[in-house]
N, C-alpha and C positions, 0 to 999 in steps of 0.2 A: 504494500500500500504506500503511496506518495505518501510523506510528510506531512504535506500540507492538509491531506485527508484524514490522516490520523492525528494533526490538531486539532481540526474540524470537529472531529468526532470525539473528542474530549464536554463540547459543548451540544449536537446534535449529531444522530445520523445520516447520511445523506446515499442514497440511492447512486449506481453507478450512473442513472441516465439525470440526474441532480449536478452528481460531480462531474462529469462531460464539459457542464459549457466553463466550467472554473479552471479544467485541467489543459481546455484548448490555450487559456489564455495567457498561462505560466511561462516564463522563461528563465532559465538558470544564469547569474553571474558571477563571477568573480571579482570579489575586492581584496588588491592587494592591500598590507597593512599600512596606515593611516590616509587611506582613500573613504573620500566620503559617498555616504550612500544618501541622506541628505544636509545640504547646505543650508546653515543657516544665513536667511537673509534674502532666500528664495525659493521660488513654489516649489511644490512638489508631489508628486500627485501618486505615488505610487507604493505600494504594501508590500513586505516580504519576509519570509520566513527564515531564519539562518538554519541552515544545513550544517553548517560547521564554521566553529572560529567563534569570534566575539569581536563584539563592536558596543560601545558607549554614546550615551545620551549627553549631548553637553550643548554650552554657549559659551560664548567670549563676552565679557562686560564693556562697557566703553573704556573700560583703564588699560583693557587687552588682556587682564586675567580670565583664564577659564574654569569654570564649573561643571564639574560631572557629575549627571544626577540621577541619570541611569545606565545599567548594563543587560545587552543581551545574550543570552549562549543558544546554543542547540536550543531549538524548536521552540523557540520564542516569537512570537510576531513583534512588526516595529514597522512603526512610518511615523512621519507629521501630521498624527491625526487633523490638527488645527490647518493645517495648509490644505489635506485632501476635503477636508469637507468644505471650508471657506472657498479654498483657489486664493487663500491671502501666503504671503509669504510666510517660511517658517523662523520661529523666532528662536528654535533649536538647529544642532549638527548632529549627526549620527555618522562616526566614522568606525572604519574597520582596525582594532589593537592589534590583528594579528590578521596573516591569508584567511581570506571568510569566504563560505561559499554562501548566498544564498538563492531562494528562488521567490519572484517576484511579478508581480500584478497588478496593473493598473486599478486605482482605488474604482474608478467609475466603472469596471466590471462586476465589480462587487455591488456596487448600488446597485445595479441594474439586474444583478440577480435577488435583492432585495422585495423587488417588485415581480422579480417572473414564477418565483417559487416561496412560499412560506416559510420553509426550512430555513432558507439561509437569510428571512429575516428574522426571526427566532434565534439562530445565530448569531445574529450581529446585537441584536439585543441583549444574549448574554454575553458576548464577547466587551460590549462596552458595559456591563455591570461589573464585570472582572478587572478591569484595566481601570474603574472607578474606584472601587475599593485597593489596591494598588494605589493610586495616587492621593487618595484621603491618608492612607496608613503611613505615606513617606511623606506626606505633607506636615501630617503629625508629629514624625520623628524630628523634623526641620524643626516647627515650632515650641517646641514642648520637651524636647530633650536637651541636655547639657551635649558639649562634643564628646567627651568622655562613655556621659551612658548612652550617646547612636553608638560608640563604640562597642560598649560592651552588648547592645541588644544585635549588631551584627554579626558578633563572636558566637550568642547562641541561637543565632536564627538560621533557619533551612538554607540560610543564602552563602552555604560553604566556596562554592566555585567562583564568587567574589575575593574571597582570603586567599584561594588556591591557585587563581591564574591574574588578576590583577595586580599592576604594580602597585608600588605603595602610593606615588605620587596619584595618580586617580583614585584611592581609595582614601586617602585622604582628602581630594578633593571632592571625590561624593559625602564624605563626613562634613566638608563646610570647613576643614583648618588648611593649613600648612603641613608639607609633609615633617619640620621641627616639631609641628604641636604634636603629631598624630606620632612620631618616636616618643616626646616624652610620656605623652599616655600609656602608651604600651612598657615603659619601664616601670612608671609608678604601679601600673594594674600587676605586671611581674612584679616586684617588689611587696607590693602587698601579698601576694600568691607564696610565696618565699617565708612571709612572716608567719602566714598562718602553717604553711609546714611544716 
């Protein structure tokens, strides 16, 4: 089974003569590592799944610092929701950390089968309840956490392959410090670790 049918199918089932007109519309790419898949600052209109590799959510602020504030791995979806559904420009980048393969889809085929089939508006309904709860719960962590404890709730959260294959400088900059601040945390948190040993 495609990928993209077995993410699908995470959320509904979909009929081989359902997934037909989604699978005409696929095409596979390659991004080498730090190639963008989208630009921030421009449209973008297009959906895709990673196959393989990892790519980051980020922006550049007008000071030229950048902020990473998400990561995708294996069998994630990812676009500029706000660009494909407006057609306004995106106020994010999505680049590739490392060779990425993924496979990709014009968003307006997806609308369009919103309207030709129920299933895959049922889908898309839950697919944006999914990605809502996602961005309340990381919005949360932004406002309401010290940088210290986003640290330590991403030590014990499911989100291991963030620790595992991210450098530290993005992972400190998805936490919101310096990659200085995001070392001393981590010594002080050892250190306490140490004492209670």
């Amino acid at each position: 089974m495609h990928p993209l049918r077995t993410y699908i199918h995470r959320f509904v089932s979909l009929t081989d003569a359902e997934w037909a007109p989604l699978a005409a519309s696929l095409s596979q790419r390659h991004l080498p590592r730090r190639q963008s898949f989208v630009v921030q600052g421009q449209p973008s209109s297009d959906v895709a799944l990673v196959l393989t590799g990892t790519c980051r959510l980020f922006y550049t602020r007008p000071d030229g610092e950048e902020r990473t504030t998400y990561f995708f791995f294996e069998n994630h979806l990812m676009a500029s929701y706000l660009s494909c559904l407006t057609g306004q420009v995106s106020p994010f980048g999505i680049e590739a950390l490392v060779p990425t393969e993924i496979a990709v889809l014009p968003y307006a085929v997806l609308r369009d089968l919103y309207d030709q089939y129920p299933v895959y508006e049922r889908f898309g309904r839950l697919m944006a309840e999914y990605h809502l709860l996602g961005t309340d719960a990381r919005l949360a962590e932004q406002l309401l956490l010290s940088a210290e404890q986003r640290y330590v709730e991403l030590l014990s959260s499911h989100k291991t392959k963030i620790l595992e294959r991210i450098p530290q400088q993005y992972i400190a900059s998805y936490l919101g410090v310096t990659p200085v601040t995001l070392s001393r945390i981590r010594a002080r948190l050892q250190a306490g670790d140490e004492r209670i040993s």
